[in-house]
C-alpha positions in Angstrom: -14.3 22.9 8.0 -11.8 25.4 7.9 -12.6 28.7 5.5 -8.6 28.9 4.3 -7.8 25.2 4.0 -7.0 23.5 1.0 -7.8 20.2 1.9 -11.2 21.3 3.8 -11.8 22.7 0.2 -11.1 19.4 -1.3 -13.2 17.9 1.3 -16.1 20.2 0.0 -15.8 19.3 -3.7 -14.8 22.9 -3.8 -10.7 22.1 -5.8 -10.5 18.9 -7.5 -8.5 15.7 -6.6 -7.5 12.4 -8.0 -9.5 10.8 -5.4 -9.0 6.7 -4.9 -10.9 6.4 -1.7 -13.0 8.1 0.8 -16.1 7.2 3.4 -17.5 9.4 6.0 -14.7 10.0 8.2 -11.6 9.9 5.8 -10.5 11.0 2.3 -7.2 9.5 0.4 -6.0 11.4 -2.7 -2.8 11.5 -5.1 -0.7 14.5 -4.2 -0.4 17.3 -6.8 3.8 17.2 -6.0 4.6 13.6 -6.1 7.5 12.5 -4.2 7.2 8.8 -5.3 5.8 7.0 -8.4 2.9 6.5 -5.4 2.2 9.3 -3.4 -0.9 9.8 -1.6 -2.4 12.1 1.0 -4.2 10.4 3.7 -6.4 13.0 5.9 -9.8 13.0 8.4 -12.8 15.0 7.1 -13.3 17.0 10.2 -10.4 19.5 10.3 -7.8 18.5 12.7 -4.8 20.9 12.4 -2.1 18.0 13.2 -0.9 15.3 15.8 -1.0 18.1 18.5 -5.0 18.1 18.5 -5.3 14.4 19.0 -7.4 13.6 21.9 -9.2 10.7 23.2 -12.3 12.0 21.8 -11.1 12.0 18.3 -7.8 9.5 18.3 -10.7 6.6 16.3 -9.0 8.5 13.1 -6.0 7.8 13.7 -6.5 4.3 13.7 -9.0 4.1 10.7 -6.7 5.8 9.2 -3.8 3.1 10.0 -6.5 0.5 9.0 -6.5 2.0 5.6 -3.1 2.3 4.5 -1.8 -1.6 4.3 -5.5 -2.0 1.8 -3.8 1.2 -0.1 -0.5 -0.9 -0.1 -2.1 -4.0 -1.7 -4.4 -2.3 -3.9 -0.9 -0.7 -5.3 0.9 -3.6 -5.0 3.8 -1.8 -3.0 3.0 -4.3 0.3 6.0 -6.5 -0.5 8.7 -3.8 -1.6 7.6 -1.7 0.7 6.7 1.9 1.4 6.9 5.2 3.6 4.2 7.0 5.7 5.1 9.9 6.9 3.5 12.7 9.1 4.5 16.3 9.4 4.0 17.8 12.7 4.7 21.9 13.0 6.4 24.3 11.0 9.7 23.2 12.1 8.2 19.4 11.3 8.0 20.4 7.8 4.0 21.0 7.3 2.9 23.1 4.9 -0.2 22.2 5.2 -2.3 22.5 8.4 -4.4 20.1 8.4 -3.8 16.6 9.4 -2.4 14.4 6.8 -0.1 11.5 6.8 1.4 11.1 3.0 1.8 7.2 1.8 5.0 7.0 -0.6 5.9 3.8 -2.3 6.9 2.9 -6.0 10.6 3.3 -5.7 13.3 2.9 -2.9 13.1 5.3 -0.5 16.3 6.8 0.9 17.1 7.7 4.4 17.7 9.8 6.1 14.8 11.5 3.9 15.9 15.5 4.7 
Protein backbone atom coordinates (compact mmCIF):
# COMPACT_ATOMS: atom_id res chain seq x y z
CA UNK A 1 0.00 0.00 0.00
CA UNK A 2 1.01 3.33 -0.86
CA UNK A 3 0.65 6.18 2.12
CA UNK A 4 -0.68 8.98 -0.64
CA UNK A 5 -2.83 6.87 -2.86
CA UNK A 6 -6.44 7.19 -3.26
CA UNK A 7 -7.17 3.98 -4.43
CA UNK A 8 -4.70 2.19 -1.77
CA UNK A 9 -7.05 4.18 0.64
CA UNK A 10 -10.03 2.69 -0.87
CA UNK A 11 -8.39 -0.57 -0.84
CA UNK A 12 -8.08 -0.04 3.04
CA UNK A 13 -11.69 0.86 3.70
CA UNK A 14 -10.13 4.11 4.56
CA UNK A 15 -12.62 6.54 1.53
CA UNK A 16 -15.69 4.92 0.59
CA UNK A 17 -16.64 3.37 -2.85
CA UNK A 18 -19.63 2.00 -4.72
CA UNK A 19 -18.05 -1.27 -4.68
CA UNK A 20 -19.71 -4.12 -7.14
CA UNK A 21 -16.87 -6.65 -6.78
CA UNK A 22 -13.71 -7.45 -5.22
CA UNK A 23 -11.68 -10.92 -3.99
CA UNK A 24 -8.24 -11.03 -2.76
CA UNK A 25 -6.28 -9.80 -5.53
CA UNK A 26 -8.63 -7.24 -7.34
CA UNK A 27 -11.21 -4.51 -6.52
CA UNK A 28 -13.88 -3.07 -9.17
CA UNK A 29 -15.72 0.20 -8.18
CA UNK A 30 -18.08 2.96 -10.00
CA UNK A 31 -15.98 6.05 -10.67
CA UNK A 32 -16.84 9.23 -8.72
CA UNK A 33 -16.60 11.29 -12.48
CA UNK A 34 -18.54 9.06 -14.73
CA UNK A 35 -17.74 9.20 -18.24
CA UNK A 36 -20.46 6.73 -19.32
CA UNK A 37 -23.91 5.69 -17.91
CA UNK A 38 -21.29 2.65 -16.81
CA UNK A 39 -18.18 3.55 -15.59
CA UNK A 40 -16.07 1.47 -13.56
CA UNK A 41 -12.55 1.35 -12.14
CA UNK A 42 -10.91 -1.93 -12.42
CA UNK A 43 -7.47 -2.05 -10.22
CA UNK A 44 -5.01 -4.87 -8.32
CA UNK A 45 -4.84 -4.63 -4.52
CA UNK A 46 -1.14 -4.58 -4.31
CA UNK A 47 -0.08 -1.09 -5.52
CA UNK A 48 1.22 -1.24 -8.96
CA UNK A 49 1.88 2.30 -10.27
CA UNK A 50 0.91 1.39 -13.99
CA UNK A 51 1.68 -0.86 -17.13
CA UNK A 52 5.38 0.15 -16.74
CA UNK A 53 5.77 -2.08 -13.50
CA UNK A 54 4.35 -5.20 -15.09
CA UNK A 55 6.64 -8.04 -14.79
CA UNK A 56 6.49 -11.65 -15.02
CA UNK A 57 6.20 -11.98 -11.41
CA UNK A 58 3.08 -10.01 -11.22
CA UNK A 59 1.60 -9.95 -15.03
CA UNK A 60 -1.31 -13.02 -13.25
CA UNK A 61 -3.32 -9.51 -12.69
CA UNK A 62 -3.45 -8.49 -15.58
CA UNK A 63 -5.12 -11.35 -16.84
CA UNK A 64 -7.57 -11.78 -13.81
CA UNK A 65 -8.28 -8.74 -14.36
CA UNK A 66 -9.15 -9.40 -18.24
CA UNK A 67 -11.05 -12.44 -16.88
CA UNK A 68 -13.26 -10.05 -14.96
CA UNK A 69 -14.32 -7.54 -17.26
CA UNK A 70 -16.63 -9.62 -19.97
CA UNK A 71 -18.64 -11.04 -16.26
CA UNK A 72 -18.83 -7.05 -15.55
CA UNK A 73 -20.20 -6.72 -19.23
CA UNK A 74 -22.91 -9.28 -18.76
CA UNK A 75 -23.79 -8.52 -15.34
CA UNK A 76 -24.46 -4.90 -16.93
CA UNK A 77 -25.81 -6.12 -19.82
CA UNK A 78 -23.51 -3.91 -22.08
CA UNK A 79 -21.88 -7.43 -23.76
CA UNK A 80 -23.97 -7.01 -26.92
CA UNK A 81 -23.76 -3.09 -27.51
CA UNK A 82 -20.66 -3.03 -26.44
CA UNK A 83 -18.11 -1.13 -24.38
CA UNK A 84 -14.61 0.61 -23.81
CA UNK A 85 -11.64 -0.39 -21.59
CA UNK A 86 -9.20 1.81 -21.36
CA UNK A 87 -5.78 2.14 -19.55
CA UNK A 88 -3.88 5.30 -18.89
CA UNK A 89 -0.15 4.91 -18.93
CA UNK A 90 2.10 8.18 -17.76
CA UNK A 91 1.41 11.69 -17.38
CA UNK A 92 1.41 12.28 -20.94
CA UNK A 93 -0.96 8.95 -21.13
CA UNK A 94 -3.51 10.84 -19.30
CA UNK A 95 -3.22 9.23 -15.66
CA UNK A 96 -4.12 11.01 -12.86
CA UNK A 97 -4.09 8.56 -10.87
CA UNK A 98 -0.98 6.40 -10.13
CA UNK A 99 -1.92 3.44 -9.52
CA UNK A 100 -2.88 0.82 -11.89
CA UNK A 101 -6.39 0.90 -13.16
CA UNK A 102 -8.01 0.08 -16.33
CA UNK A 103 -11.70 2.03 -16.41
CA UNK A 104 -14.73 -0.13 -18.12
CA UNK A 105 -17.13 2.35 -19.97
CA UNK A 106 -20.33 1.14 -21.54
CA UNK A 107 -24.05 2.45 -21.47
CA UNK A 108 -23.88 4.76 -24.44
CA UNK A 109 -21.98 4.91 -27.85
CA UNK A 110 -18.63 5.71 -27.44
CA UNK A 111 -16.99 8.07 -29.91
CA UNK A 112 -13.61 7.86 -31.32
CA UNK A 113 -11.14 9.15 -31.50
CA UNK A 114 -11.89 9.62 -27.54
CA UNK A 115 -9.33 12.89 -26.88
Amino acid sequence: MSDDCIFCKIIAGQIPAKIEYQDDDILVFHDITPQAPLHLLIIPKKHITNLNEIRTENADIISKIFTQIPKLAFQFEISEKGYRVVNNCGKDGGQTVFHLHFHMLGGRHLEWPPG
